[in-house]
PAFILO-312414 format. One line per 8 residues: number of its first residue (from 1); their letters; for each residue x, y, z of C-alpha. Coordinates in steps of 0.02 Angstrom, whole numbers, m for minus. Layout:
REM residues N
NUM	a	X Y Z  ...
***
This chain:
REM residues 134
1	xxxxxxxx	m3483 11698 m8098  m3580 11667 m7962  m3497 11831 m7853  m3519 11923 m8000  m3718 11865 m8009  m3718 11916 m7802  m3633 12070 m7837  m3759 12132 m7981
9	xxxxxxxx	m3922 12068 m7865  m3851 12173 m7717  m3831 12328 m7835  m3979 12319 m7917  m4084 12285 m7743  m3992 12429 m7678  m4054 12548 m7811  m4242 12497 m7806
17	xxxxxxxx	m4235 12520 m7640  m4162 12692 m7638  m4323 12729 m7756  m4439 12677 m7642  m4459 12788 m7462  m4573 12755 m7332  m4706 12873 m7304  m4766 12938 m7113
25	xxxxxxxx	m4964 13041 m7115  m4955 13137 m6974  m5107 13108 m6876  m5138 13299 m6887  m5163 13248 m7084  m5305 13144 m7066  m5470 13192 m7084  m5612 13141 m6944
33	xxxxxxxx	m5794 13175 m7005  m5952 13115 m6908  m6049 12961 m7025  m6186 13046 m7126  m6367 13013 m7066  m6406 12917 m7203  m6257 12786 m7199  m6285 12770 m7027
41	xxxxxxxx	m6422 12742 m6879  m6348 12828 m6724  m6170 12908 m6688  m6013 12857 m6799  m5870 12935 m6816  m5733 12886 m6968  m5556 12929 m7002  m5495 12886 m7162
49	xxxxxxxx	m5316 12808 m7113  m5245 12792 m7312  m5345 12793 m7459  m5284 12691 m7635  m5124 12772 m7738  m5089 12710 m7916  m4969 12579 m7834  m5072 12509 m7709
57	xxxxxxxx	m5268 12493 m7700  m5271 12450 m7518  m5381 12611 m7406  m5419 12603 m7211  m5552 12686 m7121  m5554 12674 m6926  m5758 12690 m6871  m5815 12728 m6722
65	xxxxxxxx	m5999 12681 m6652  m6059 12738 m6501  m6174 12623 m6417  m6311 12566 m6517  m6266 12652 m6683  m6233 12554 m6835  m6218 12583 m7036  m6366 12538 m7171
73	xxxxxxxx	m6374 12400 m7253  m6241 12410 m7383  m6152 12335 m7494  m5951 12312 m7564  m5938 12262 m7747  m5777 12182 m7700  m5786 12127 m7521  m5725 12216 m7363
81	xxxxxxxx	m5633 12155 m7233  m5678 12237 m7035  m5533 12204 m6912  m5611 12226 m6738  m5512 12332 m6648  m5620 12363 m6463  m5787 12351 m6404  m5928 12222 m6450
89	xxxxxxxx	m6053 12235 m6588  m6146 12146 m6726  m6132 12108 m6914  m6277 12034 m6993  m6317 12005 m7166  m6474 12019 m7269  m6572 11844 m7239  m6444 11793 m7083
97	xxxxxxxx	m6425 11803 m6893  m6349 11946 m6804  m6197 11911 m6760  m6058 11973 m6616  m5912 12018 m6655  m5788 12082 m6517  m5591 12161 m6529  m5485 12036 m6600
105	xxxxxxxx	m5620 11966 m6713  m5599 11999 m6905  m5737 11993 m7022  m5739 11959 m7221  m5897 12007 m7316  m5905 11940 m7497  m5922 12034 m7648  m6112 12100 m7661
113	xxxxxxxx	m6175 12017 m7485  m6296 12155 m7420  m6236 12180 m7225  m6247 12305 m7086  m6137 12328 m6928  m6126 12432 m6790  m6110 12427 m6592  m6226 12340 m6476
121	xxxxxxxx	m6333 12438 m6359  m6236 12442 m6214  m6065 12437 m6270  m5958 12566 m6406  m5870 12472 m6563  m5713 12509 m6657  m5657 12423 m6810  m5535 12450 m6972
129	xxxxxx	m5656 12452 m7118  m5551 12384 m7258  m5646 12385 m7448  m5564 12272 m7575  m5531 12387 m7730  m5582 12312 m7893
***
């Protein structure tokens, strides 16, 4: 019984998985577009990575500062996550110190906190912007 259990868990994993495919975006795919003035002080560029699909609700966006630039203050009804990827810059929110943030670091902002972030002024920042989806 127990084979026969093993037997139909393999099958049945088998044909989900043949369902399933993974999925490559050529680079070429992506779209690059320069941060709109009023989103952002300064020089930003952003690349959507992915954006949500009815089975996932999970987006990327890569930004780009150039030295000194940096968003509005803002706010994500669900939170965002911003995974540092190089340079040095600052996240502050509304009422709180500016803070540094440099490649490596990974920063969560709440639901609803109003927050900007950006480069500092002698030094370009990258990060992963990642909104949580309600």
């Amino acid at each position: 019984m127990k084979k026969l259990t093993a037997t139909i868990c393999a099958a049945l994993c088998i044909a989900a998985s043949a369902e399933e495919q993974i999925e490559i975006t050529p680079l070429d795919a992506r779209t690059t577009i320069r941060g709109p003035e009023q989103a952002y002080t300064g020089a930003a560029i952003a690349e959507v990575l992915f954006g949500a699909t009815a089975g996932s609700r999970l987006t990327a966006v890569e930004v780009t500062f150039e030295p000194g630039a940096h968003t509005a203050w803002h706010n994500h009804p669900a939170g965002q996550y911003l995974v540092v990827t190089s340079g040095v810059g600052w996240v502050q929110q509304r009422g709180g110190e500016k803070r540094e943030i440099r490649a490596g670091d990974v920063v969560w902002t709440p639901p609803g906190v109003a927050h900007w972030h950006g480069a500092t002024p002698n030094h370009a920042m990258s990060h992963l912007a990642e909104p949580v989806r309600p």
